[in-house]
KOLMARSE-384752 format. One record per residue (C-alpha): residue in three letters; x, y, z. Coordinates in steps of 0.02 Angstrom, whole numbers, plus 50000, padded with zeros to 5 digits. Example, Ala and Ser with C-alpha at 12.3 -4.5 7.8 and 13.67 -1.06 7.14 Angstrom:
ALA506154977550390;SER506844994750357;
// end
This chain:
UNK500005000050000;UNK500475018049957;UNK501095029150102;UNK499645041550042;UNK498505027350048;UNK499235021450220;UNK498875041950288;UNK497085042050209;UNK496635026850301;UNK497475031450467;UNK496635049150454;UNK494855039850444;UNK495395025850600;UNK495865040350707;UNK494415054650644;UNK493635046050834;UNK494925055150924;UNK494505070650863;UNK494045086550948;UNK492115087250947;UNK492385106850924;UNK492635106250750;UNK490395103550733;UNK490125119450826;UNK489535134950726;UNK490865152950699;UNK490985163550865;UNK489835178150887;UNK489865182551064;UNK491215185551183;UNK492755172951180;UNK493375168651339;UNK495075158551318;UNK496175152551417;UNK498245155551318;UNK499085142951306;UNK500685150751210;UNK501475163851109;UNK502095165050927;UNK502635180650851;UNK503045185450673;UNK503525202250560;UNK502515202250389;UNK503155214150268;UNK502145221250114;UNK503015230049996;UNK504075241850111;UNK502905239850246;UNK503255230650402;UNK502035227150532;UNK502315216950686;UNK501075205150718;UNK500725194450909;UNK499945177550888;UNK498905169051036;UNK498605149051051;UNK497165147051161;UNK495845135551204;UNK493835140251270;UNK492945130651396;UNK492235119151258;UNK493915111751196;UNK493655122651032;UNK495665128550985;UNK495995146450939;UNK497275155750873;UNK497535175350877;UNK498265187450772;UNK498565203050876;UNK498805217350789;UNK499345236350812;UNK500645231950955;UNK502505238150920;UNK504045233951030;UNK505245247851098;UNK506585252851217;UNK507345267451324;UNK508775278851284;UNK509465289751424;UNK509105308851342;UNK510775318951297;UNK509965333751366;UNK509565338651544;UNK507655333851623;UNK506345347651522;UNK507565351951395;UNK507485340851258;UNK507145348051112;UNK505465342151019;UNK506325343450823;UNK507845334750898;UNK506565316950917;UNK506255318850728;UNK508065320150693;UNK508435303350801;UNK506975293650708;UNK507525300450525;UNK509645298250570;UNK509295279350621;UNK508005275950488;UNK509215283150352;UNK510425269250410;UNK509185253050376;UNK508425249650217;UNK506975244550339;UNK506705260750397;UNK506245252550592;UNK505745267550683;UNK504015269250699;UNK504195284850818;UNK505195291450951;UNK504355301551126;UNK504945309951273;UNK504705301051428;UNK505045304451623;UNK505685289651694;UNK506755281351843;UNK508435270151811;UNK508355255551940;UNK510225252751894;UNK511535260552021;UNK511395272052175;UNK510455285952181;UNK510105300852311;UNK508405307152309;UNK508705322852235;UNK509215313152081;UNK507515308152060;UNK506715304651863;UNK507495309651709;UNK507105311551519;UNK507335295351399;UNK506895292451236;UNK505545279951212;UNK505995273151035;UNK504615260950981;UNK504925248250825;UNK503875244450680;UNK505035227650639;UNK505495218750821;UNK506815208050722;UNK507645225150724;UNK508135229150899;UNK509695220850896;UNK510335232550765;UNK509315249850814;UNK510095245451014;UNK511815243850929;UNK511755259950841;UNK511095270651037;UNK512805259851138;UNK514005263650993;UNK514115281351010;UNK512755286350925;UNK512885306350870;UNK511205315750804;UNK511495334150770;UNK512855333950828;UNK512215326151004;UNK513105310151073;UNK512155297451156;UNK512425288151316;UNK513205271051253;UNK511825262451354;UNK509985257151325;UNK508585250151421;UNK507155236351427;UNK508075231951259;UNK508355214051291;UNK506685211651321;UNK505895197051183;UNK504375206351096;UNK503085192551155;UNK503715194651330;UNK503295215051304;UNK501575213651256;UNK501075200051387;UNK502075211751521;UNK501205228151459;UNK499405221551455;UNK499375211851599;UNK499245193351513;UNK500175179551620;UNK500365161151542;UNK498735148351552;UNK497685166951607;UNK495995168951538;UNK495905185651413;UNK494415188751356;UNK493855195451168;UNK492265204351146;UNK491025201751027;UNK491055214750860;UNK493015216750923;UNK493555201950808;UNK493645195950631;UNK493505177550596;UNK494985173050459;UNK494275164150318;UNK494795145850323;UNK495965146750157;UNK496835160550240;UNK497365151250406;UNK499025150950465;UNK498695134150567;UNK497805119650629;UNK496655128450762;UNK494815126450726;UNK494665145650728;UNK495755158650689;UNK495125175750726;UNK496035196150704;UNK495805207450837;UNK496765224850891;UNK498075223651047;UNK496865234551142;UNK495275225651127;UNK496025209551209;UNK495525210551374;UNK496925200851525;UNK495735193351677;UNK496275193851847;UNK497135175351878;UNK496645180052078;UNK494795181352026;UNK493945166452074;UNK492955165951921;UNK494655164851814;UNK495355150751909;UNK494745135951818;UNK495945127051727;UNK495195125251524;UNK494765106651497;UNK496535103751392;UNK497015087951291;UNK498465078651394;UNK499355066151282;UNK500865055751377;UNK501885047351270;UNK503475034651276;UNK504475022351140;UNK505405007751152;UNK506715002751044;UNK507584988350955;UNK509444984650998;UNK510374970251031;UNK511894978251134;UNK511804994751219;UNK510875009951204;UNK509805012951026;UNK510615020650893;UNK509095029450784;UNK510325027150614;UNK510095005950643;UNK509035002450774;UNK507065004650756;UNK505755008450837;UNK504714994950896;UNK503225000751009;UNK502455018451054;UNK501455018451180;UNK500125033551219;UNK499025037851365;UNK497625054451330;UNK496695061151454;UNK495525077351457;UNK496165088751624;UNK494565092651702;UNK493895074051701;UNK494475060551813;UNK495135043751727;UNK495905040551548;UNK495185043151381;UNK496165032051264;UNK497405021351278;UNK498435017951119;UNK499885006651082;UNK500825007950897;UNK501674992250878;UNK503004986350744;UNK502364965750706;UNK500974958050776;UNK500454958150968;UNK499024950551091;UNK497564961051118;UNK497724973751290;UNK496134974951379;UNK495534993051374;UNK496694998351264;UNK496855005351051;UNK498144990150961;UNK498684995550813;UNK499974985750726;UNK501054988750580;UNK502164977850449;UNK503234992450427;UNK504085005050549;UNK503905018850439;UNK501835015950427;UNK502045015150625;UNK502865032150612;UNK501805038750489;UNK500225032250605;UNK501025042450759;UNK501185056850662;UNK499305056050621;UNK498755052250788;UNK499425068850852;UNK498735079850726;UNK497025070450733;UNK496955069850947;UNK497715088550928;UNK498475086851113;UNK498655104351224;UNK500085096051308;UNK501375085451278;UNK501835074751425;UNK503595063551439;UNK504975056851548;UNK506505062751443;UNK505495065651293;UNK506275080451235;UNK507965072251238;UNK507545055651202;UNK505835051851126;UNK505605066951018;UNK507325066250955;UNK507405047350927;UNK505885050250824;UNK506495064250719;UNK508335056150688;UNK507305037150637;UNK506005047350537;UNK507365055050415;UNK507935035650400;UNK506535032650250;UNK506425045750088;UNK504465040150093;UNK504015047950269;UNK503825069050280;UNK504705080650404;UNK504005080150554;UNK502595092150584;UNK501985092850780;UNK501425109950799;UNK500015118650767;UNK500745130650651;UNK500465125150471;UNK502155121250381;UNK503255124450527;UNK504425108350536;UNK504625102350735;UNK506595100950755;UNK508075099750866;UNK508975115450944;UNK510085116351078;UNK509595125151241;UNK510145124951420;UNK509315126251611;UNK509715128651765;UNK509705113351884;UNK509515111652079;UNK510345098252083;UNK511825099951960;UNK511815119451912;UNK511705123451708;UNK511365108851591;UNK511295105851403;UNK509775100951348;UNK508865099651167;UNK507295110551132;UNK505725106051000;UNK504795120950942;UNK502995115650910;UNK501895130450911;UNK500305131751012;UNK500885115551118;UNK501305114151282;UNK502835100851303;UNK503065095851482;UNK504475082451508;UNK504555076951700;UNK506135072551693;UNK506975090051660;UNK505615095451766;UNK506375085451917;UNK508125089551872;UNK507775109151892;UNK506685106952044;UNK506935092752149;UNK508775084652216;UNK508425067452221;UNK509745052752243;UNK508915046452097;UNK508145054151924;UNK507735035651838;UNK506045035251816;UNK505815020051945;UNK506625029452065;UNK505615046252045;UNK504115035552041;UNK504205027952216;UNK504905043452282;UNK503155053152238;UNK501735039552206;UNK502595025552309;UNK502325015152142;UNK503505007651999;UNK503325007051833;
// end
């Protein structure tokens, strides 16, 4: 059989798993939804660039959104050149036009005259607030460069800067949750005739809606309100693999992968939804649990891949899954010309790979670690989770088991 054949088929044999969302009719009222991450992106148009805020959320029906936020830009401080009240108004225009002349991008959206406090160094009280220059972006990707140009001597009619800059390491998603009052897993709310729905050949991913909305129509709820404290009834999909190898640890270039196991479970209800096991060759029946078993490891990959967009999980759950399930995946995956990249976000033709990160551990200070981008998912894996929180004698999984449920895998 075909692999396209092999993905029609699997797509039907899994539709059951599906969010039940996708029958309800287009939003009208007020969207309450509960974030569940952050994207961000510049779109240019011509010469135009526009910096855009995307929301992955999820309402209390299990219906997916995502949000394009528009009208927010990013900025920074500069120290003023001149003393407090005596900053000349034509001398802002000059420091917009001077660094715009220097980028084909032309970045500067504006520049403004603010009184402001440095919490950096001592200062007696007579000190008190001074002038900086509030220089707000059009293109985040920018900063970098437009920051460079203030702490490199930067002269504008004849008027030398300060070489140093502030709030400019800031990351532009972290800005606009900071300055509207948005934590992560909050509940913002949208109100109705504030939104546009995005027609469904113009959607940027695999959310069931997709809706436009201005920065200052979103609406942050209080996360110590009561009626905000619910948790949104998320997907939960835990996952593990076990591999093939004769003699030590797997090698994903030779060994394969012979068994993925899944658990899903919605948050807000008590007890498992599905249990599913992918399994290379044949196998006995499992009471209570989805068998689904494969002549071929690539149709078994293939079938995994499926699952996950079909299920559409919130969160991704693990032990070492980031640094060993995920990647083993990935690396075995790009074994056979016949399977795709590997696509486990939510936005549409964004390829889920590999980059290298690092945290900070209790229990053994910084570590190297790999890092999956997959957009609009939450990936929790327990085991870095217990390395940055918890000093145990033991991180095996056995071990962290009886330490917290007195139980063994």
């Amino acid at each position: 059989m075909q692999i396209e054949q092999v993905s029609d088929n699997l797509q039907t044999q899994f539709s059951k798993y599906s969010r039940t969302a996708t029958k309800q009719k287009k939003p009208t009222a007020d969207l309450n939804l509960m974030v569940i991450d952050f994207d961000s992106e510049v779109l240019q148009q011509q010469s135009t660039y526009t910096s855009k805020v995307f929301i992955y959320a999820v309402d209390g029906n299990e219906k997916t959104y995502h949000v394009t936020v528009s009208g927010f830009n990013h900025y920074f401080y500069a120290p003023s050149p001149f003393e407090k009240g005596k900053t000349p108004e034509s001398f802002l225009k000059s420091v917009q036009m001077t660094i715009n002349k220097q980028f084909a991008e032309r970045p500067v959206e504006s520049v403004e005259l603010v009184t402001k406090e440095s919490l950096m160094n001592y200062k007696s009280e007579k000190d008190g607030k001074k002038d900086f220059l509030r220089i707000t972006l059009n293109n985040y990707e920018m900063l970098s460069k437009v920051r460079s140009r203030f702490e490199n001597n930067l002269t504008v009619d004849r008027v030398s800067f300060q070489t140093v800059t502030y709030e400019s390491s800031v990351l532009y998603t972290i800005r606009y949750m900071i300055d509207q009052g948005i934590r992560g897993m909050s509940w913002i709310t949208i109100p109705a005739g504030k939104y546009t729905i995005t027609p469904d050949k113009a959607k940027r991913s695999s959310c069931i809606e997709e809706i436009d909305v201005h920065y200052a129509d979103v609406i942050a709820n209080a996360y110590t309100d009561p009626a905000w404290s619910e948790i949104a009834p998320l997907r939960l999909m835990s996952f593990d693999i076990e591999c093939k190898a004769v003699k030590g640890m797997p090698k994903p270039e030779t060994n394969e992968v012979i068994t993925i196991g899944v658990v899903c479970k919605l948050h807000n209800k008590r007890g498992v939804s599905h249990k599913i096991v992918f399994q290379l060759g044949d196998c006995e029946e499992i009471v209570g649990t989805d068998l689904y078993c494969f002549d071929k490891e690539e149709d078994m990959l293939l079938a995994f891949d499926t699952f996950i967009e079909s299920y559409d999980p919130d969160v991704l759950i693990g032990y070492n899954m980031v640094n060993f399930d995920m990647d083993y995946i990935t690396k075995r995956k790009a074994q056979f010309k016949s399977l795709d990249l590997t696509y486990w976000g939510r936005k549409l033709g964004e390829e889920t790979k590999a980059r290298e990160g690092k945290f900070n551990s209790k229990a053994m200070g910084f570590r190297e670690t790999l890092e999956f981008n997959m957009s609009g998912r939450i990936q929790l894996d327990m085991y870095i989770h217990m390395l940055r929180e918890k000093k145990l004698r033991s991180y095996k999984l056995n071990s962290v088991c009886y330490e917290f449920l007195n139980e063994q895998k």
